[in-house]
Backbone as numpy.savetxt, mean C-alpha at the origin, in Angstrom:
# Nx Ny Nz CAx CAy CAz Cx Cy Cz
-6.38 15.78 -16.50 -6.09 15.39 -15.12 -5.95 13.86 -15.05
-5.02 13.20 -14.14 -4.56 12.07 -13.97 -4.56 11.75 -12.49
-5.66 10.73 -12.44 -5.81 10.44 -10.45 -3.96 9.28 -10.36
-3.06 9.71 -9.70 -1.95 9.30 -9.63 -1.44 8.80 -8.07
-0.19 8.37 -8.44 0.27 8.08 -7.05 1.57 7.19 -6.81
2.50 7.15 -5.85 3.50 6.27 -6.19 3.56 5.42 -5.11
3.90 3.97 -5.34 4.11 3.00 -4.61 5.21 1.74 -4.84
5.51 0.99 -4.12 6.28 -0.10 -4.17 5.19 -1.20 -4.76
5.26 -2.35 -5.60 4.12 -3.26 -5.82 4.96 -4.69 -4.97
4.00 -5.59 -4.39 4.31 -6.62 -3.75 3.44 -7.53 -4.27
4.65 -8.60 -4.86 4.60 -9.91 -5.07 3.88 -11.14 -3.78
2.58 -11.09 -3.99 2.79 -11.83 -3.08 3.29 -13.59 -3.33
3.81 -14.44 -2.01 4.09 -15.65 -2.44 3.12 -16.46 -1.82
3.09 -17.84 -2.18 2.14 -18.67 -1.96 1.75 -18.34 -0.18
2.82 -18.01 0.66 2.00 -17.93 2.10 1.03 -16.87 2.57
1.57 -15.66 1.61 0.69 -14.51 1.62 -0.91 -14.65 1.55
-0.79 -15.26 -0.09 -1.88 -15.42 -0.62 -2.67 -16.56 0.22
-2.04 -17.54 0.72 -2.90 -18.26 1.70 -3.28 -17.69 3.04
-2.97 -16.75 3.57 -3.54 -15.72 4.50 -4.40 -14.83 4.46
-4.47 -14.49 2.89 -5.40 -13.80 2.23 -6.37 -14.52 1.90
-6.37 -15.48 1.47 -7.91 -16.48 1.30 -8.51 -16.69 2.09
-7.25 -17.22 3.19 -7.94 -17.93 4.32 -8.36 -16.37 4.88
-8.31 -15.25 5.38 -9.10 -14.27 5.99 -10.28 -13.83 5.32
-10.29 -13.91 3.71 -11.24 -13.51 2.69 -12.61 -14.37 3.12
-11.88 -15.58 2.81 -13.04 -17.28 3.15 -13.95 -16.58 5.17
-12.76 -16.59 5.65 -13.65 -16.31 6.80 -14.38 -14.87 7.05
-14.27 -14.21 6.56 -15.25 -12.56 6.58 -15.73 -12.78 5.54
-16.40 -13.93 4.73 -17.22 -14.05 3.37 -18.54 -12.71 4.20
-19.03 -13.32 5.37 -20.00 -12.65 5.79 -20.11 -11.24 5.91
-18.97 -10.32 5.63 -18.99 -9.43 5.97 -18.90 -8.71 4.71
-19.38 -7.74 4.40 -19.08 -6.62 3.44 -17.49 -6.08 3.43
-16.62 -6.31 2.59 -15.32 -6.13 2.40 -14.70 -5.73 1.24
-14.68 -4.88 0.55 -13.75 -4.43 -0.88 -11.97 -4.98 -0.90
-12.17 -6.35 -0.88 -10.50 -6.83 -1.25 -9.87 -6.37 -2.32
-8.34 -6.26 -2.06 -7.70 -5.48 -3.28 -7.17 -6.60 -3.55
-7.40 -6.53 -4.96 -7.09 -7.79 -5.89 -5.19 -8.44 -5.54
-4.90 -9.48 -5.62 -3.63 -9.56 -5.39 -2.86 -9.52 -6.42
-2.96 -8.96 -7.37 -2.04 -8.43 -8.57 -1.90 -6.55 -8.02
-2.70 -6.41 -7.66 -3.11 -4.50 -7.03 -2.12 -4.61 -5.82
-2.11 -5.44 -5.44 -1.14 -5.01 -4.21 -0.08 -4.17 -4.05
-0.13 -2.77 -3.08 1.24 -2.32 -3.35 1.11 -1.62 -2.13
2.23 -0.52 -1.74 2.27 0.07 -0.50 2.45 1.35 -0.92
1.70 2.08 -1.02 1.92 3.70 -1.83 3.05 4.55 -0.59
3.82 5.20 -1.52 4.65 6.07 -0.87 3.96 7.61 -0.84
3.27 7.80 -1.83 2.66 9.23 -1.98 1.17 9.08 -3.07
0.33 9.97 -2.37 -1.27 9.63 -3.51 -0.95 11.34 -3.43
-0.88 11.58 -5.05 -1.25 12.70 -5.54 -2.64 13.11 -5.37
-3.57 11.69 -6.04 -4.30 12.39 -6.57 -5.28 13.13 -7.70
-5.76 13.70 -8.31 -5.77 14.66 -9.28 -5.02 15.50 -9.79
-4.05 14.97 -10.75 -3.00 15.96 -10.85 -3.01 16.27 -12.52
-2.75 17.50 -12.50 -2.62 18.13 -13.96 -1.62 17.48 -14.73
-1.75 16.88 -15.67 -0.81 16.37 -16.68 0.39 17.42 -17.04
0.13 18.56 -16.84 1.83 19.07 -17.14 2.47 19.16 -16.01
2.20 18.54 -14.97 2.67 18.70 -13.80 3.87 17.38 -13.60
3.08 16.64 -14.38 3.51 14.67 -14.44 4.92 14.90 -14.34
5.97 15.39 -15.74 6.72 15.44 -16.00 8.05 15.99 -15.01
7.59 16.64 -14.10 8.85 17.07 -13.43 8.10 16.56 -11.73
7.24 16.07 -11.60 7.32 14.78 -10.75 8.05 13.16 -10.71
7.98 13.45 -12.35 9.39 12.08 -12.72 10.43 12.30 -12.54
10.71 13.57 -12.82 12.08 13.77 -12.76 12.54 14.41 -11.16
11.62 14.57 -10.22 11.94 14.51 -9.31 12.07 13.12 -8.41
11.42 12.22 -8.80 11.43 10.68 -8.61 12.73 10.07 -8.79
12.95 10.56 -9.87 14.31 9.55 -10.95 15.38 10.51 -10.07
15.68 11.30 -9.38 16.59 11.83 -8.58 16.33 11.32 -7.17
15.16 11.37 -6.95 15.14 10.51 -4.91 15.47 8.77 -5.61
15.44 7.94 -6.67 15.53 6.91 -6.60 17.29 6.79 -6.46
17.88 7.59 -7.13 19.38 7.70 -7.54 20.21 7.31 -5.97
19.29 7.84 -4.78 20.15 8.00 -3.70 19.72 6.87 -2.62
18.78 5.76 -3.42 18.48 4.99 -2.25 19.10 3.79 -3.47
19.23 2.73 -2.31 19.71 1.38 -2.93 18.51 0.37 -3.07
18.48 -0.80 -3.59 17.19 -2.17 -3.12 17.47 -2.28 -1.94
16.28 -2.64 -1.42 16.32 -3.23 0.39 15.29 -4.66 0.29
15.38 -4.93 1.48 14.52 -5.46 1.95 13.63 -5.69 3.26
12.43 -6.06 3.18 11.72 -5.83 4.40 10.56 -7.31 4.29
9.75 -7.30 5.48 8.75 -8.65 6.07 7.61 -8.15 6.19
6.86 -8.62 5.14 5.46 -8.23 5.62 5.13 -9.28 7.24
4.82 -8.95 7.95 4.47 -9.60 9.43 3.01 -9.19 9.70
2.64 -9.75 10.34 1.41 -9.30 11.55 0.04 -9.18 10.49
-1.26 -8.73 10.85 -2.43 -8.85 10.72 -2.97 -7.90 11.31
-3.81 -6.89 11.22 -4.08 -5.52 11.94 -5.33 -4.75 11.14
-5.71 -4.15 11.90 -7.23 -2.98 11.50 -6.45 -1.27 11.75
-7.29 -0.54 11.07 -7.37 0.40 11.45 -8.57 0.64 11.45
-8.68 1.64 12.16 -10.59 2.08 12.58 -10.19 1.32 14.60
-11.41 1.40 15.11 -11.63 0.91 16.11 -12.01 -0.61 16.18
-12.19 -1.35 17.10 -13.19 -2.67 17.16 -14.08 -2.16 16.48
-14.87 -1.73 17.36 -16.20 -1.26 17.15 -16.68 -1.02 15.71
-15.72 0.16 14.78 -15.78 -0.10 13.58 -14.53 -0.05 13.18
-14.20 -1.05 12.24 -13.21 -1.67 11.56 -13.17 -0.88 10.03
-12.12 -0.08 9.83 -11.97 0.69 8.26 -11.06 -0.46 7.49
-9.87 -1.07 8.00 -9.05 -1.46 6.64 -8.41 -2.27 7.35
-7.97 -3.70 6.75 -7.29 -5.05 7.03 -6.52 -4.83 6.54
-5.20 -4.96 7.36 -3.58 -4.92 6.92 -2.59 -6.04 6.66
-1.76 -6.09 6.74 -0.87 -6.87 6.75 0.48 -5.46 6.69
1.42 -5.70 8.08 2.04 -4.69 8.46 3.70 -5.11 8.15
4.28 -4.43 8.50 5.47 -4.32 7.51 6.84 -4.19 8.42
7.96 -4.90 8.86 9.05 -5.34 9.81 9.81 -5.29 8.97
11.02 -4.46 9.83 12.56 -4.05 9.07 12.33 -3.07 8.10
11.64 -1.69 8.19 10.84 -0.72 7.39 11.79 0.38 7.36
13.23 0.47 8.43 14.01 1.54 7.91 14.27 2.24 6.14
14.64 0.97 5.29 14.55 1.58 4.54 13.64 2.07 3.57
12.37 1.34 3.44 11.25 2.22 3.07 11.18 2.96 3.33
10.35 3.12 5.06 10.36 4.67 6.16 11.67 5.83 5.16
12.41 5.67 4.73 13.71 6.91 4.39 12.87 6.81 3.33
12.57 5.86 2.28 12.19 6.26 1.08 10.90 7.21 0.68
10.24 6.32 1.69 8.76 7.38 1.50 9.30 8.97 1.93
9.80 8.76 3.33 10.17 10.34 3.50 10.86 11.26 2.74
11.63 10.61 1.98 12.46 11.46 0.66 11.25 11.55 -0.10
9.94 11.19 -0.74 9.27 10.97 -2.04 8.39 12.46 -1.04
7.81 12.08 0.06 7.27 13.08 0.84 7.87 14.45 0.46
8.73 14.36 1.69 9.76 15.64 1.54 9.99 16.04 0.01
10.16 15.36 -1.14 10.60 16.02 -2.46 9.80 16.54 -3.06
8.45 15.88 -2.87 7.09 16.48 -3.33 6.45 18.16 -2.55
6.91 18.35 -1.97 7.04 20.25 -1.27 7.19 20.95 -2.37
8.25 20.68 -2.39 8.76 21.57 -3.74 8.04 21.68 -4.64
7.21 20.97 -5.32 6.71 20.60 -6.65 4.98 21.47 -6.20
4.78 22.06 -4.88 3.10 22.29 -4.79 2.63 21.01 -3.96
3.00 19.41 -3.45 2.09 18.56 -3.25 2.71 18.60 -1.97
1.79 18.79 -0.98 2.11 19.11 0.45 2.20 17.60 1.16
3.04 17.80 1.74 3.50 16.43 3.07 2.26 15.98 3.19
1.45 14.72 3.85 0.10 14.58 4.27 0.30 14.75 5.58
-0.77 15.17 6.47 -0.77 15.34 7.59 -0.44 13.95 8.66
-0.89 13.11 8.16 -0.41 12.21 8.88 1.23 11.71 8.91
1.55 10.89 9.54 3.17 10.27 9.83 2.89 8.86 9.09
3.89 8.30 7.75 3.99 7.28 6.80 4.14 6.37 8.23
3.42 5.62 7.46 2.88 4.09 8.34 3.04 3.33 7.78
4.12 2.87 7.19 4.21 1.16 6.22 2.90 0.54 6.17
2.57 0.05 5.84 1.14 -1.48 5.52 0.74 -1.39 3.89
0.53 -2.73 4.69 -0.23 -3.55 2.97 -1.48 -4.02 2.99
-2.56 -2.66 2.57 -3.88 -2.82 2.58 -4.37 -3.96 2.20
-5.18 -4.48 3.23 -5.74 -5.94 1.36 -7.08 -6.09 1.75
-7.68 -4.96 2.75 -9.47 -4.94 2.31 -9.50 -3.96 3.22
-10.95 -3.44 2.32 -11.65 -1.92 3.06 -12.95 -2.50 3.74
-13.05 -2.11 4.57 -14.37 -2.58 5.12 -15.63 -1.84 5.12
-16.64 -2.36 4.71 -17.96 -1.47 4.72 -18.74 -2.00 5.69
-18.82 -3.23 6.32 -19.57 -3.67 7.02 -19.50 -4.94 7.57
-19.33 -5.47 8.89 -18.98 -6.31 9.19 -20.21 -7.04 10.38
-20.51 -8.52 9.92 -21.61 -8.92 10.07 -21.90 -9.45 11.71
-20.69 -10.00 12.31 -20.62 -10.33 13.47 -19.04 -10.11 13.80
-19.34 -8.61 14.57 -17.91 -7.94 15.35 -17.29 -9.19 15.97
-17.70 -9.84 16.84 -17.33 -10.85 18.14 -16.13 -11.51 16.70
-16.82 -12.18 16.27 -16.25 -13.43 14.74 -15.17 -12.52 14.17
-15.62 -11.70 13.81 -14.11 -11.10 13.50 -13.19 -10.83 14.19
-13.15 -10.08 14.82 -11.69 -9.96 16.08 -11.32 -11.01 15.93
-12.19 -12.10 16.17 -11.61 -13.54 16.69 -10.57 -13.91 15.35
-11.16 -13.62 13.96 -10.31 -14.21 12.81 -9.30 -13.17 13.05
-9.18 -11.83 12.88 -8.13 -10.91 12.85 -7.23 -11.19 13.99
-7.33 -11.50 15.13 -6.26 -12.11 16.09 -5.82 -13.63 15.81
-6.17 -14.08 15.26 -5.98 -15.52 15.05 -4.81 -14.87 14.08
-4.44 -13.97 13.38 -3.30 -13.89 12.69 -2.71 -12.61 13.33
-2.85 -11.98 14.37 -2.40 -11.22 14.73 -0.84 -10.97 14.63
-0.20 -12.04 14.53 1.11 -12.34 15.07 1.78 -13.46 14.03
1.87 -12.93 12.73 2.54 -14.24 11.78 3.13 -13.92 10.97
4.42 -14.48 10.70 4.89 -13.74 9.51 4.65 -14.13 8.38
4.28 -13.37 7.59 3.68 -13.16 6.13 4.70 -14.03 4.33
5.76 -12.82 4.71 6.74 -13.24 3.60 7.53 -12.00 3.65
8.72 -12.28 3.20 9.83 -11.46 2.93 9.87 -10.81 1.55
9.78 -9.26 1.21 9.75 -8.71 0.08 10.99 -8.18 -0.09
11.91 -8.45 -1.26 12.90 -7.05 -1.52 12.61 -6.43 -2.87
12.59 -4.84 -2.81 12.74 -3.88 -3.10 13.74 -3.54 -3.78
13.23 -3.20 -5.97 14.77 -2.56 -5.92 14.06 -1.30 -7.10
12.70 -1.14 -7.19 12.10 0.22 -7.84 10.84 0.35 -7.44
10.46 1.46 -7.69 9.28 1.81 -7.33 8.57 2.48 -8.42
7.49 2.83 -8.56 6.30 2.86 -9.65 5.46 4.43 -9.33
5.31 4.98 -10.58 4.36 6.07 -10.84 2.93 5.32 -11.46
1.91 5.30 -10.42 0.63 4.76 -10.67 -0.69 5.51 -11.47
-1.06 5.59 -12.19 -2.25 6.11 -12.45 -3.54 5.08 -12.37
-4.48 5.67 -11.96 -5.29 5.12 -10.58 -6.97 5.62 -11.70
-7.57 4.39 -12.61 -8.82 4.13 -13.07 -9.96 3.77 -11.80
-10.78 4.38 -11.45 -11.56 3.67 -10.61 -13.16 3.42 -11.54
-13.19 1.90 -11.08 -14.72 1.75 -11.89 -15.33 0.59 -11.22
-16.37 0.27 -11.70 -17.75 -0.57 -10.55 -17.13 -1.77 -10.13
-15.93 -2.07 -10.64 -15.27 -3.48 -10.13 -14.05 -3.33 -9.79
-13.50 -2.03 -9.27 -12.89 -2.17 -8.81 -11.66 -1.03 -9.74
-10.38 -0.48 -9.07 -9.86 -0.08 -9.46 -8.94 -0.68 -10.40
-8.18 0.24 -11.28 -7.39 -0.21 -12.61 -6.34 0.40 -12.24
-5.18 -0.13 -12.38 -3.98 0.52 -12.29 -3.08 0.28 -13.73
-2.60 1.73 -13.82 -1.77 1.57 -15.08 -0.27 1.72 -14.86
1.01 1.89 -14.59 2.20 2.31 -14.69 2.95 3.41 -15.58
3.53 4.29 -14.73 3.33 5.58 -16.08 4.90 5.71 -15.69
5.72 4.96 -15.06 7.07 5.19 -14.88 7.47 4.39 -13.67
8.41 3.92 -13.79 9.39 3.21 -13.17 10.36 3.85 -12.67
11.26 3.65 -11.35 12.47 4.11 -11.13 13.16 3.13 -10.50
14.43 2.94 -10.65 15.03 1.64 -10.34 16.28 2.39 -9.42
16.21 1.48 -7.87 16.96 1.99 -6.78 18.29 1.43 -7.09
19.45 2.15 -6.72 20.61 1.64 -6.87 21.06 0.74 -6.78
């Protein structure tokens, strides 16, 4: 078995990463699992636990949804939570001009039916995780940092493949390996 998954990886550039420090530096106080900025990516589909003879014609259903999309591009923008105020699950950085992702994930979605791996119940939401939250030390202080970027644009990413992930998790953090590439038209 192979914990897997597919995503776009994002480069971040020097403004990113200075939005990322600078929010890291200010929630020092808070309990936060940041994803390393080499880890960065925007998953299109989490398998999961998946049987290794299964791998193989998940690539090759990949290497056929990549055939029909082209490179794009899109803006990471904005600053955002999910969870409530009250409790805060995951710090974003959200994602402008997402048509053509939005089609891509939905083709990787939709193609994965076929194969046994069911749609997720939820509706694909572009974002670019970059911390989980376990605990946050003074609610008031935060909002205040998370709106202070509420509204900024990030950096411009283009897109021209996407990645089959296999997904190590250990006491420092997850490992990501690359088990296939597909390169958009």
């Amino acid at each position: 078995m192979k914990r897997i998954f597919t995503a776009i990886k994002i480069n971040p550039n020097d403004k990113s990463l200075q939005i990322y420090n600078e929010l890291k530096s200010a929630c020092r106080n808070d309990k936060i699992n940041w994803v390393e900025p080499h880890n960065l990516h925007i998953t299109l589909k989490f398998f999961g636990e998946t049987e290794e003879n299964k791998i193989p014609d998940i690539v090759s259903a990949l290497l056929e949804i990549a055939k029909h999309h082209t490179g794009f591009s899109f803006y990471l923008k904005d600053v955002g939570i999910f969870g409530s105020h009250y409790k805060p699950k995951v710090i974003w950085f959200g994602v402008d001009r997402m048509g053509e992702l939005k089609a891509l994930a939905n083709d990787v979605l939709n193609g994965m039916g076929d194969l046994g791996f069911e749609r997720d119940r939820q509706n694909f939401v572009p974002h670019l995780t970059i911390g989980r939250i376990k605990f946050t030390d003074n609610k008031r202080l935060f909002q205040e940092t998370i709106e202070k970027y509420k509204s900024v644009d990030i950096q411009k990413q283009t897109i021209n493949q996407f990645f089959l992930i296999e997904s190590f998790l250990g006491s420092q953090g997850p490992v990501y390996k690359i088990l296939e590439s597909f390169q958009l038209q």
